[in-house]
C-alpha positions in Angstrom: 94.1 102.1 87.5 90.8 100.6 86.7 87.8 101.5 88.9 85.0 99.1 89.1 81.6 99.9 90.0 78.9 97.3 90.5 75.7 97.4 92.3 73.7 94.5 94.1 69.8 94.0 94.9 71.0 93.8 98.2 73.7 94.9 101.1 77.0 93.5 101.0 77.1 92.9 104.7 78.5 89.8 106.7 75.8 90.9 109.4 74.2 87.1 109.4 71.0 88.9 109.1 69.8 87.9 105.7 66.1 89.4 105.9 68.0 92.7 106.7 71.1 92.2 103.6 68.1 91.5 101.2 65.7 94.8 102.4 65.5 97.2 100.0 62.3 98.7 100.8 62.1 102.6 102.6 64.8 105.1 103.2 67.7 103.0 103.5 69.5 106.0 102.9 71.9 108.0 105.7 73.8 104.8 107.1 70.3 102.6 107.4 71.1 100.3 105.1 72.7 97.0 106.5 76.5 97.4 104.6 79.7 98.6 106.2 79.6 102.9 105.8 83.5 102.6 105.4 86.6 102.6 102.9 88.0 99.2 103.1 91.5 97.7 102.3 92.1 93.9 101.7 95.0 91.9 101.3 93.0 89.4 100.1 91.9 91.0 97.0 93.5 92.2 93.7 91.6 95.6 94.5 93.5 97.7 96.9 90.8 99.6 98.9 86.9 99.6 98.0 83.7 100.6 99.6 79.9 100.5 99.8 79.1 104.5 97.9 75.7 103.7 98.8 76.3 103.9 102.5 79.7 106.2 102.6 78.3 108.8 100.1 74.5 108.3 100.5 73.6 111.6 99.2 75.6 111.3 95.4 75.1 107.1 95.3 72.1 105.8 97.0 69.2 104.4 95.2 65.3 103.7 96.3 64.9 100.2 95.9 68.4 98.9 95.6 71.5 98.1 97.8 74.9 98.1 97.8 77.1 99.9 95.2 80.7 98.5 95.6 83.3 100.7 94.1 86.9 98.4 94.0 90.0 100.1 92.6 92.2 97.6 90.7 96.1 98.4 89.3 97.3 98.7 86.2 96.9 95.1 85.4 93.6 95.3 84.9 93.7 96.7 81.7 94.5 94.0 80.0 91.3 92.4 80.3 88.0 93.3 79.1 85.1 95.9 81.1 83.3 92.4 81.5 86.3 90.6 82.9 86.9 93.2 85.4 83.4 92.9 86.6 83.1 88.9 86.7 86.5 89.1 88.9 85.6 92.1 91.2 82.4 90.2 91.8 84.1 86.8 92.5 86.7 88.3 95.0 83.9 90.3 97.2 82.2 87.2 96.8 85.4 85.5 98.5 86.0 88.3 101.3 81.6 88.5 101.8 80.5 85.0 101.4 76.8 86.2 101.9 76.9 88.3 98.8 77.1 85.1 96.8 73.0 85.2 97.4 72.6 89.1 95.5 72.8 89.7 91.9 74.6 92.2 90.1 72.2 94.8 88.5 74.4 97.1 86.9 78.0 97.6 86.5 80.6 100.5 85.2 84.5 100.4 84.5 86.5 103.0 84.3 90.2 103.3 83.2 92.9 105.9 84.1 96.7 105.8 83.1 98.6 106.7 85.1 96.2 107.9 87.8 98.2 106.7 90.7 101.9 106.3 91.8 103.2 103.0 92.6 105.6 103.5 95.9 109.6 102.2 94.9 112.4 101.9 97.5 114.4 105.5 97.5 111.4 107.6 95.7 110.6 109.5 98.9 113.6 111.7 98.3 111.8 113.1 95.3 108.8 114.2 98.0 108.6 117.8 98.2 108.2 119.1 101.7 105.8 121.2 102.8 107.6 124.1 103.1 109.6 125.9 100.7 112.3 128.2 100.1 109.5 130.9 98.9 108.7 132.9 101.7 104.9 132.3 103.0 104.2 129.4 100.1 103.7 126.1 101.9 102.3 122.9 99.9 100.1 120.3 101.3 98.6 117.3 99.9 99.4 113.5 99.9 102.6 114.1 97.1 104.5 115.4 99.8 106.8 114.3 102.3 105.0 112.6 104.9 104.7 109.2 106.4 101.7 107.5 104.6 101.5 106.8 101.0 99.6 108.5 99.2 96.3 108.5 100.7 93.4 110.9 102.3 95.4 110.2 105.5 98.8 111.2 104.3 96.5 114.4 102.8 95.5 115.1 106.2 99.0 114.7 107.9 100.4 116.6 105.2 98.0 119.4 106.3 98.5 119.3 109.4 102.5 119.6 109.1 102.0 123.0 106.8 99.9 124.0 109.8 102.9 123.3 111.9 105.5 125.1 109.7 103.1 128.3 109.7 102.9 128.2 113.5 106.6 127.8 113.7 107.7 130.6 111.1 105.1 132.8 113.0 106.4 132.6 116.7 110.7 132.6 115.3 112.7 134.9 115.9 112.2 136.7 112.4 108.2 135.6 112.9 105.2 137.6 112.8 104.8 138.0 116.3 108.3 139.5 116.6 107.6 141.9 113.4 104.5 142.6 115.2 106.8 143.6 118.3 109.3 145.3 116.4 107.0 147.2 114.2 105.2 148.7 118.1 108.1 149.6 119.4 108.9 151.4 115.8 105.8 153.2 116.6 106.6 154.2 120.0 110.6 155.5 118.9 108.9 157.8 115.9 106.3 158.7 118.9 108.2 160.4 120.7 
């Protein structure tokens, strides 16, 4: 993958508000600036998801003075073409999807490029999915590698989480589960008791 970083003098926003896209000034920090605080998909992009890290991750990406920093994630035919390339399209396509961002200037820019940093989904790969749990007593795996129902993805993450959580709950109230070793191991107690 290729990830594309580019920041604006101003908020990529389709707000209509163009006194409020081109304010800079203040704290604009902590969702006060006037972009979208979200991860965004497109269909009509060559980037598959992007977002505003000034506004989602304030504390790491924010800047005094400046606005929007759009992070894009391309695929792996972006590396045939140059850092600048990659920049000049990123910027043309937002410019497509956010018309009003056609009035802000780039002020700096960073590409980064990863082989092999991301599976691309086939028909019949999900067989290869591990589940979460596993022959080993007690050792569950999460994460979005496993079997679940979303590609990989912080949702699929979560899910995946959430279905280890299930497993646990389920091996703890069987029949060979802890509450019944709990029970069993009592009335143990109680027999040698006596």
């Amino acid at each position: 993958i290729a990830t594309v970083q580019v920041r604006f003098d101003g908020w990529v926003t389709e707000m209509h508000d163009e006194a409020r896209m081109m304010d800079v000034s203040g704290d604009q920090s902590d969702g006060k600036g006037a972009g979208i605080d979200n991860l965004l998909y497109s269909v009509d992009t060559e980037f598959s998801c992007f977002a505003d890290l000034a506004l989602t991750s304030p504390g790491e990406y924010y800047k005094p003075g400046e606005g929007s920093l759009i992070q894009a994630v391309f695929d792996e035919r972006a590396f045939k073409r140059s850092n600048e390339q990659l920049v000049e399209d990123c910027i043309k396509q937002l410019n497509n999807i956010f018309p009003s961002s056609r009035k802000l200037n780039c002020t700096w820019s960073s590409v980064v490029k990863l082989g092999q940093a991301l599976y691309r989904e086939k028909p019949g790969q999900d067989k290869f999915r591990p589940k979460q749990a596993t022959p080993i007593p007690n050792f569950f795996m999460a994460g979005s590698y496993t079997y679940q129902d979303y590609l990989d993805s912080m949702e699929g993450a979560t899910r995946s989480g959430l279905m280890v959580a299930d497993e646990i709950i389920a091996r703890a109230d069987g029949p060979n589960g802890l509450k019944s070793q709990t029970r069993q191991h009592a009335e143990a107690k109680l027999f040698f008791a006596n």
